[in-house]
C-alpha positions in Angstrom: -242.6 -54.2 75.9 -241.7 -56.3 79.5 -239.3 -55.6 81.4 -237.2 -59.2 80.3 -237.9 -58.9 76.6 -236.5 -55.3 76.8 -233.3 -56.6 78.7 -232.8 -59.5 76.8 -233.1 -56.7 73.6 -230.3 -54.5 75.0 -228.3 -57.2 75.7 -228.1 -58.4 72.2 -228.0 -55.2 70.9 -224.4 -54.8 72.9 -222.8 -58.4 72.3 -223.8 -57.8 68.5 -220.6 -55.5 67.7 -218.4 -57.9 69.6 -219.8 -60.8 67.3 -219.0 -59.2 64.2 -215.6 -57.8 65.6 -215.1 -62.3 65.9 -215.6 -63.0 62.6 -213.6 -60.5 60.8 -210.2 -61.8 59.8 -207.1 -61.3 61.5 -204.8 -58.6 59.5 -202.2 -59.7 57.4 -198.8 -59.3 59.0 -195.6 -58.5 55.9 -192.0 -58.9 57.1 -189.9 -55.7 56.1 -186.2 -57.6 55.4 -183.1 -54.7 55.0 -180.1 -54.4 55.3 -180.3 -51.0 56.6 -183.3 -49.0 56.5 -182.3 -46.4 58.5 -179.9 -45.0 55.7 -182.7 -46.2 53.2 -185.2 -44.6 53.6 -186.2 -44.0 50.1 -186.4 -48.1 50.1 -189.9 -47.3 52.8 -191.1 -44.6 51.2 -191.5 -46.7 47.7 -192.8 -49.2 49.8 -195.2 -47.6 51.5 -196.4 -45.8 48.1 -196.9 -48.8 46.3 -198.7 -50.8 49.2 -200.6 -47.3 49.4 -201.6 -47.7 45.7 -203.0 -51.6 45.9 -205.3 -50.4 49.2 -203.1 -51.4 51.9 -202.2 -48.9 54.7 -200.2 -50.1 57.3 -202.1 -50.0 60.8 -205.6 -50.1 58.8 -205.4 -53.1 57.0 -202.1 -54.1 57.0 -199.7 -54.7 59.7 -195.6 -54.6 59.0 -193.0 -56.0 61.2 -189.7 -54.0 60.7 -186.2 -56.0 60.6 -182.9 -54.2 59.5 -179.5 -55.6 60.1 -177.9 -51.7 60.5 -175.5 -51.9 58.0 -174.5 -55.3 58.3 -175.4 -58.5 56.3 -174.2 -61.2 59.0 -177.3 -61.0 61.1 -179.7 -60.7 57.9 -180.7 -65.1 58.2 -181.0 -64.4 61.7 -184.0 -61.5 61.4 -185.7 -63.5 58.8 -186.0 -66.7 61.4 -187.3 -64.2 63.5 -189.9 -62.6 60.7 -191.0 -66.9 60.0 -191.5 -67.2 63.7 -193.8 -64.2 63.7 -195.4 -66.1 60.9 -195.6 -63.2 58.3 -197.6 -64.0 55.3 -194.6 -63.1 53.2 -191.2 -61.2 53.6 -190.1 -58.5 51.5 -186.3 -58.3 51.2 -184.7 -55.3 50.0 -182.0 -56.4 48.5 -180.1 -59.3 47.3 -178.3 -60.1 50.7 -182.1 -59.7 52.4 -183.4 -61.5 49.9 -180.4 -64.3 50.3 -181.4 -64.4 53.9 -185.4 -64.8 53.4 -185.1 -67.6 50.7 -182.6 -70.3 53.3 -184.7 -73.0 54.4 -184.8 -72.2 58.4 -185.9 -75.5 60.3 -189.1 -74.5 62.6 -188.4 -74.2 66.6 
């Protein structure tokens, strides 16, 4: 094999990974919508379990973004503008105040 063709080879060889790395799709991002998960913890375990169950792990094929109003309800609409401005394929509310929050019709920024 010349020296060129042998070059040319390696150099395929190492952009190949970065190719296929291109073409896979992005992972889906959930919105996690509570009132306060850090008292409800049971509510992330279940999650988490029945994700688990359907093949979704978080960090392997799944990404979540966290938002917990700490025991309040007033700043519940404003977490969920944030998780549609992340653009989250979908927002799980625990609970009907989350819930109440995710479903108002936010105008985009």
């Amino acid at each position: 094999m010349r020296r060129r063709q042998f070059i040319a080879l390696i150099g395929a060889a190492a952009a190949w990974p970065l190719a296929l790395r291109a073409q896979q799709p992005a992972m889906p991002v959930i919105g996690f919508l509570g009132p306060a998960l850090i008292t409800r913890q049971h509510w992330l375990t279940a999650f988490h379990r029945g994700f688990g169950t359907e093949g979704f792990i978080e960090g392997q094929n799944v990404t979540i973004e966290y938002r917990s109003a700490d025991g309040g309800v007033e700043e519940l609409s404003e977490l969920a503008v944030e998780l549609i401005r992340r653009q989250v394929a979908v927002i799980f509310a625990s609970g009907p105040p989350a819930a109440l929050a995710a479903s108002v019709r936010h105008k985009p920024s």
